[in-house]
N, C-alpha and C positions, 0 to 999 in steps of 0.2 A: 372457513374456506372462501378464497376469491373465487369469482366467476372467471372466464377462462379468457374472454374480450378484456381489453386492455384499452386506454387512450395513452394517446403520443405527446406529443408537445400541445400546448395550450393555444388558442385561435387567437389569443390576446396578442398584441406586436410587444415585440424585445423590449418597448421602452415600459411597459404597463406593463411587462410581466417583472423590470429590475426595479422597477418602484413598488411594487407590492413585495417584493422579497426583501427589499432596504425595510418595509415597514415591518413587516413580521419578523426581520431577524431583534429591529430594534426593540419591539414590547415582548421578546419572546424572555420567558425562567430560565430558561434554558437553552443552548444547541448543541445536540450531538451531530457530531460530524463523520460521515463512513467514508469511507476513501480507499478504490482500488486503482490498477494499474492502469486507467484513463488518465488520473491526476498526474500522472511521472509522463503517459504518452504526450499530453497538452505541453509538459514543459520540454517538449522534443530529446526524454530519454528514450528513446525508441530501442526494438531489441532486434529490428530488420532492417534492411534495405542500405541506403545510405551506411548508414552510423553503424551498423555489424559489418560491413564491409571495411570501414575504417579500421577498425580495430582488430578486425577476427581474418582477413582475406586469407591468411596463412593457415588456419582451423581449415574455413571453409577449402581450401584446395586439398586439405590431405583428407578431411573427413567426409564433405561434401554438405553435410548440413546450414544451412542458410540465414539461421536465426540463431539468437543467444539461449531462448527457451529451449532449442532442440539440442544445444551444446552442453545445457548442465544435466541433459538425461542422454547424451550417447554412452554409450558402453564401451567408454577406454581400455586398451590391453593393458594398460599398468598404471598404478598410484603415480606415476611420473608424470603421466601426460594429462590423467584426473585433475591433479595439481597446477600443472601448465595451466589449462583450460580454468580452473576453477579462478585463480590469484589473480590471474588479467581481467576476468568478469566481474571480479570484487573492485577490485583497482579502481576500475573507470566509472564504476555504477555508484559504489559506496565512498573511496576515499579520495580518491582524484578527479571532485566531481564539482560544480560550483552548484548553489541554491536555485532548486527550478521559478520561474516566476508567478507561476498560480500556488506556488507555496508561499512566498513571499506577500503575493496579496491576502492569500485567506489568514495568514496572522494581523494582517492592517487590518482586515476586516472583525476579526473577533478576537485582538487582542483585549480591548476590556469589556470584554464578552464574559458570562460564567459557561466556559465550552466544556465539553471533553471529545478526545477524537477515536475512534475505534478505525483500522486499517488491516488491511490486509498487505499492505507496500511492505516490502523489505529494505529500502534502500536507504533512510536516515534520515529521508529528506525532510521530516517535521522537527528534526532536531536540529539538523543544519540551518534551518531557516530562524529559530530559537524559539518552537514552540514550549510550554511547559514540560518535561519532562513529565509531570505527576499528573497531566493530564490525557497522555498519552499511552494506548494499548496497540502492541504489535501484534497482530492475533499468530503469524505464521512466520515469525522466526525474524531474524535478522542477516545482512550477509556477512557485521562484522563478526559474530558467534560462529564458533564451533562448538561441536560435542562429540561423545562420544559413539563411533557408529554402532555398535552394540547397545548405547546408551544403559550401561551397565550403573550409571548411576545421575543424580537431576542437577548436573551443573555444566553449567555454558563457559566458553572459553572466549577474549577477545584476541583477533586474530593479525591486527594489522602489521604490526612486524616483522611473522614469518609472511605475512603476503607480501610486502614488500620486496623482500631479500627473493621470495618465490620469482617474482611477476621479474626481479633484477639478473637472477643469475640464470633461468631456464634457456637451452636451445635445443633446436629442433625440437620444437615444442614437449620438452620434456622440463621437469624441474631434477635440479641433481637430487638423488636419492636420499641424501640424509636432514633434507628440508622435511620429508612426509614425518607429517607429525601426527605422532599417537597417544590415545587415551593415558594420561596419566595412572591410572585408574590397574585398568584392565592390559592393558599394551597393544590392544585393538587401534586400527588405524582411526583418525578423527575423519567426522566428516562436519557439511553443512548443515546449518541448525536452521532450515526448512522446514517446513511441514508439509510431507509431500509423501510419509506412513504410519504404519503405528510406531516406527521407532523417534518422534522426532519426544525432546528433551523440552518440557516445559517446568522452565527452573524456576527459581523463588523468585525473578525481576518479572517472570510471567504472571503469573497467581497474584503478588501483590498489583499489577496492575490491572488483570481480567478482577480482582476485587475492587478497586477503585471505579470502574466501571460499572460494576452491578450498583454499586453506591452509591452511582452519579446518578442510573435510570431510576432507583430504587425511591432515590430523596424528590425526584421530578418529576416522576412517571402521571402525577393528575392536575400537574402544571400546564404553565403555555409553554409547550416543548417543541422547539423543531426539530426535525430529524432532513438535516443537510448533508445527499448522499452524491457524492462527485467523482466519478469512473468509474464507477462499478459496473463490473459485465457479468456472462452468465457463467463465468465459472465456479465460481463459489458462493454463490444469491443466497445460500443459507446462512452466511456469518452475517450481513450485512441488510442486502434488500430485502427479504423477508419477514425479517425481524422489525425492519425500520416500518414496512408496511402495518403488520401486525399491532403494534406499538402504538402505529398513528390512527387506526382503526378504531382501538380502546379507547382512547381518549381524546375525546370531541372537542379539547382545546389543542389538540395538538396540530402542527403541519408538515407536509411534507414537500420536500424539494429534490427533486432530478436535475442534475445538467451533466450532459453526456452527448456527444456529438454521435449520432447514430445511433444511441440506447437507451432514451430519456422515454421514460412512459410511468404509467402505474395502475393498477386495476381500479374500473369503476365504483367500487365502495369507498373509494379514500380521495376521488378525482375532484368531488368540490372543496377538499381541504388540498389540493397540491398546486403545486408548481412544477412542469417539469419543462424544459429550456434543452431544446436538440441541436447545441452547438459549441464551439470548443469553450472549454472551460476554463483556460485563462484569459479569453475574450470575457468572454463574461464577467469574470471576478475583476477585469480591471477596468469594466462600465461600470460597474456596482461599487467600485471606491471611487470613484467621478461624483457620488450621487452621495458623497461623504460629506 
């Protein structure tokens, strides 16, 4: 159990704290790296303000919702406008989207690194930028995949075609009717291959990579490991930040690392093994290849 006190960022200056993390990443066995939706906001994929308004002002004036997060859980009257809504959200996050720049750094920075990345991101973005594929786990889905909404059976569909033609032919934000696409399977409509209940679909590219992963902690775990966690917030602290604490906890060669503009902390049991840096994380990542 942690204590319930926490510290925040470290009293060391930006430049002692990018130089102690150039050295520890460099003598570290290992780095895993956890990454939620901080790492996509840094690279200004945002999901409000601005950049939802570019994209979506026509959602927002018939629906009223104000964000991309509130538009993949409204409650559309029909598979048509589900559709509308879903293709254009894909389109611009996952396929018509160029490589964010703090992705781009963190591959300069641990390309001949022995990494592996564990995520919670949906968008692609470790694959666009050319991370390993084999080293890479999507813990909660993808947005090119579909599945079955019944999930009447464990396989994932890639989607970008009919999104295309979707996000191409829909008006009045409706998609024409015989784009909704259904379960092969069962004839149940497809939906998003999320993880967002117990229905979401974790097929064989899931499993062989949450195996890879346990194989990666398993082979390191009483090494010099760092555990490098970048956007991670509180909504899902149990796939990522908790584990990564616990982790570095056990093993007294390991370290840990926070940078998160406004979330960077860790509890006092692991504070003289960490690092943690309360500011954007593509600043950061691109002082720390300076220092290359």
């Amino acid at each position: 159990m942690f204590s319930k006190k926490q510290i925040t960022e470290s009293t060391n200056s930006c430049s002692v704290q990018l130089n102690n993390l150039k050295s520890i990443l460099d003598s570290a066995d290992a780095i895993v790296i956890g990454t939620g939706a901080g790492l996509s906001a840094s690279a200004g994929f945002n999901y409000s303000g601005e950049r939802f308004m570019r994209y979506f002002s026509d959602f927002y004036k018939k629906y009223g919702f104000s964000d991309m997060y509130s538009g993949g859980f409204y409650p559309y009257a029909s598979l048509e406008e589900y559709w509308a809504w879903w293709s254009k959200h894909i389109l611009i996050n996952r396929y018509d989207v160029t490589v964010g720049k703090p992705y781009s750094a963190l591959l300069e920075l641990v390309r001949d690194k022995n990494y592996f990345v564990l995520t919670t991101n949906v968008d692609h973005q470790f694959q666009l930028a050319g991370f390993d594929k084999k080293r890479l786990f999507y813990t909660q889905g993808d947005y090119g995949l579909w599945q079955c909404s019944k999930a009447c059976h464990n396989k994932t569909y890639d989607n970008e075609k009919t999104v295309r033609l979707m996000a191409a032919e829909q008006e009045n934000l409706r998609i024409p009717s015989l784009l909704i696409p259904r379960c092969p399977v069962c004839g149940a409509p497809m939906t998003m291959n999320l993880r967002c209940d117990d229905s979401f679909v974790q097929d064989e590219g899931w499993y062989s990579a949450a195996n890879r992963y346990s194989e990666f902690i398993s082979r390191h775990k009483d090494g010099r490991i760092v555990f490098l966690e970048l956007g991670v917030g509180a909504n899902t602290p149990g796939i990522i930040k908790y584990p990564f604490w616990r982790m570095t906890e056990k093993n007294s060669k390991s370290e840990y690392v926070c940078i998160n503009l406004g979330e960077a902390f860790c509890p006092n049991e692991i504070a003289s093994r960490a690092i943690c840096i309360d500011k954007d994380i593509s600043n950061v990542l691109t002082d720390l290849l300076k220092l290359q």
